[in-house]
N, C-alpha and C positions, 0 to 999 in steps of 0.2 A: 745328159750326164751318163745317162749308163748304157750310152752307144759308144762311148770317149774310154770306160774303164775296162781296164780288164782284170779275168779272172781273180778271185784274193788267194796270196799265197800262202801255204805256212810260214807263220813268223818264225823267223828266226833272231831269238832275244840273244842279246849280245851281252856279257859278261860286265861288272861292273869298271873293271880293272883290265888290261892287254897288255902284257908286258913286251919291252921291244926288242928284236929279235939282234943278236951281238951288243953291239956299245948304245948304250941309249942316249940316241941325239938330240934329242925333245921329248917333252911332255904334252900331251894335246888332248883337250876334253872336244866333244863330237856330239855334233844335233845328231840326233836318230830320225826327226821332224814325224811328218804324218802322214802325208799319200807317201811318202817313201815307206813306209815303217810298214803301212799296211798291204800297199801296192806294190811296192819293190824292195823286199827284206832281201834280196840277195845282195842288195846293192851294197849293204851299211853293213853288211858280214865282209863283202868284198873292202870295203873302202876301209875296215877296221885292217882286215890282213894285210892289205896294201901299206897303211900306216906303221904297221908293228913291223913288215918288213924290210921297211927305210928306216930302223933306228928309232918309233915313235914307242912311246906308251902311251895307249890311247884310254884316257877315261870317260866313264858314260854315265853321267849323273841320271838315277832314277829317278828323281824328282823333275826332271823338263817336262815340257810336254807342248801346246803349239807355238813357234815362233810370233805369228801374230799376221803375217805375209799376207794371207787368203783376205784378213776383214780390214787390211789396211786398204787387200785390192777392190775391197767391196764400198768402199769409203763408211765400214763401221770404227770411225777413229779411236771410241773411249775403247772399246773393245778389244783393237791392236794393241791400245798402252795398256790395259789391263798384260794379254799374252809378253808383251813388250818387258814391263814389272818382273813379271813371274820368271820369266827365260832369262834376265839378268840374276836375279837372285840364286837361280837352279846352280849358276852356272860358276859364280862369283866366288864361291867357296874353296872351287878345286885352283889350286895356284898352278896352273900352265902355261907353257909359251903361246899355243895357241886355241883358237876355238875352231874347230875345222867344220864347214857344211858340206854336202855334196848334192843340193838342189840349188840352183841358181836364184830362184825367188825365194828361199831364205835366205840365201848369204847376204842376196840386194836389202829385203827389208832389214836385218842385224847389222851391216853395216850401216843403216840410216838410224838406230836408236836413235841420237845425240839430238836429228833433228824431229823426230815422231816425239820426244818427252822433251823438244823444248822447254817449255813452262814446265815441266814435272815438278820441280820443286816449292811452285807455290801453290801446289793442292794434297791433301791431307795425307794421302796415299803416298803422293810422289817420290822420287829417288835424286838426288844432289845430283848436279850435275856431271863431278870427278867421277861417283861411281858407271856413268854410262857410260862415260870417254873411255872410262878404266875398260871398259867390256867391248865396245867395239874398235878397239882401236885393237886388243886381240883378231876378232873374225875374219876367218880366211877361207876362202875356196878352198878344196881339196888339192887344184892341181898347182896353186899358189905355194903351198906349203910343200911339195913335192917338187917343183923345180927348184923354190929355195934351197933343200939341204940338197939336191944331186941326188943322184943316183947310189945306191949301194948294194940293191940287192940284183941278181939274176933273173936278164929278162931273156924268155927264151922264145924261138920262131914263132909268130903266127902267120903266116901264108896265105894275108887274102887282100883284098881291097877294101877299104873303107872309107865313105864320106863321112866329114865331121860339121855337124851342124851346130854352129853360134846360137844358143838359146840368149833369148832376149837380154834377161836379166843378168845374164851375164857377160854377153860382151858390150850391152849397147848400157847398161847400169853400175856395171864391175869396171868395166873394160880389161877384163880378162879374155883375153883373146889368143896371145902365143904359146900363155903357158900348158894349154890342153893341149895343143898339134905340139911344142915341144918333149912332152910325154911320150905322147901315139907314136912320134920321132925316133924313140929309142926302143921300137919294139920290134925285135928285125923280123925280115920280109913282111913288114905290115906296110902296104901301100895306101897312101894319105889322098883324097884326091877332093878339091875345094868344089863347093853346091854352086851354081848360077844363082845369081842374086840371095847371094848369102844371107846380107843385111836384112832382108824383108823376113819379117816376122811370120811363125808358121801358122798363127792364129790362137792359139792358146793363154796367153798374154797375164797370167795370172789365171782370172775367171771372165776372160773376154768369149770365150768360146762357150759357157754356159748361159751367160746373159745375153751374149748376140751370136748367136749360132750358125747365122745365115751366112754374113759378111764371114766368119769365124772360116768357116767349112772349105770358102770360094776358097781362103788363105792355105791352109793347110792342102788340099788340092794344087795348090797352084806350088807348094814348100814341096811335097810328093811328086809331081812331074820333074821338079827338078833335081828331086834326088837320085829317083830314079835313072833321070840322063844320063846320069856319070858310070853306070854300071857298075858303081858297087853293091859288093853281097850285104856288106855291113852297115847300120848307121850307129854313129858314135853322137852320143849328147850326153849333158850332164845337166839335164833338168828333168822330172816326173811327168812336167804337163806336158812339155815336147814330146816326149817316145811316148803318151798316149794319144795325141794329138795326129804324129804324123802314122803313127799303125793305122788308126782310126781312116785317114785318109790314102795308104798305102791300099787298105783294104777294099775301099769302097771303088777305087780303082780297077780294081782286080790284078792291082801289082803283087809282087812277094819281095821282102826284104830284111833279114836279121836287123835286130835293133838290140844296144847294149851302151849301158852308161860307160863313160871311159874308165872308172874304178873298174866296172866287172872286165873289161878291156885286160886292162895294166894288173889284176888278179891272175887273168887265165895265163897270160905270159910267165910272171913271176911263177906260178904253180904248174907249166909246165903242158898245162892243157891241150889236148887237140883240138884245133880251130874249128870242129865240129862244135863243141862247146858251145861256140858262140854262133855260128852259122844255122842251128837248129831253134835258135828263140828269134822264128823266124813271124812277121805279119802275113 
């Protein structure tokens, strides 16, 4: 584990409220979740700006706190529906169009409530069915909710290369797969370039790469030579365990390679950034 993590950042806590920036085209309440929050706060400051800058008002209930994703991956089931419970509840209050995640293994586990609290209702705790339906039938991907409404704000050059790596849980769980590379698409001079053997998992898999480290490692190594090949400076993903995953193995390499979720991506455009920005949160 703590060859996989990196340095802890200053948080950056995020407002309860984000007003959207001209006409507001939606309302949207937003996981903050927890290796993001703690590991990767630029992320969820980026993914709030990004929001508010496509027409969103983003709300952040201070009451959430873990989706439930880690102990569902650990097969701690009551445990999940307890997190499960609780991140419905958090969430159920704020009336929005949507619920937006920007880790791919929470969006995968919140879109499965419905089936993790199957039976919920016939234990003391439980939650009626209507209200789970009610909740994920909201949850969406980040990039989901951003090709839906289009484009409206000001994307401006970034000038570099970059592979986009399909995290598990989201393309082979989601099957969210066009709407990230349709994003990255609108970001000009951003060149997009596909990994060799996409589909195979980088090893990280939830907590596969904590519990089996060995098999874990071969994976990621083998996800790193191929990112590699492509010579891009940049890798783009939209999951936590991934971009610690393939650093971890970029490094062990003796590769070098910028790594940035697509939010912090589709931030630095919209804000005008120079692609140093991103080229510099280098493994």
């Amino acid at each position: 584990m703590q060859s996989l993590t990196p340095a802890l950042a200053d948080r950056e806590e995020l407002p309860e409220r984000i007003p959207a920036e001209g006409t507001r085209r939606a309302t949207v309440a937003m996981l903050t979740g927890c290796v993001q929050r703690e590991f990767f706060p630029g992320v969820n400051a980026a993914t709030a700006r990004v929001l508010a800058a496509e027409g969103c008002e983003v709300l952040v209930p201070r009451s959430q706190g873990c989706c439930g994703a880690l102990s569902g991956h650990s097969g701690r089931e009551e445990e999940a529906q307890r997190f499960a419970r609780a991140t419905i509840e958090a969430f159920e209050e704020a009336e929005v169009d949507y619920i937006v995640v920007n880790a791919a293994g929470c969006g995968s586990a919140m879109k499965e409530y419905d089936f993790l609290l199957e039976d919920d209702a016939e234990t003391p705790d439980g939650l009626a069915p209507e209200r789970v339906r009610a909740f994920t039938s909201k949850v969406r991907d980040l990039s989901e909710v951003l090709v839906e409404l289009g484009p409206q704000a000001t994307y401006h050059p970034l000038p570099t290369t970059a592979a986009y790596h399909d995290a598990c849980h989201l393309g082979h769980a989601q099957g969210v797969r066009d709407q990230p590379r349709a994003l990255l698409a609108g970001v000009p001079e951003l060149t997009v370039k596909e990994i060799p053997e996409a589909a195979i998992c980088c090893g990280s898999a939830g907590v596969y790469n904590i519990l089996n480290p060995e098999p874990a490692r071969e994976l990621g190594d083998s996800k790193a030579r191929n990112v590699m090949s492509t010579g891009a400076e940049l890798l783009v993903t939209a999951n936590p365990g991934c971009l610690m995953q393939i650093a971890a193995s970029v490094e062990r390499l003796g590769g070098r390679i910028a790594l940035a979720h697509t939010a912090v991506v589709l931030d630095a455009s919209q804000r005008g950034l120079p692609v140093s920005a991103l080229l510099d949160e280098g493994s």
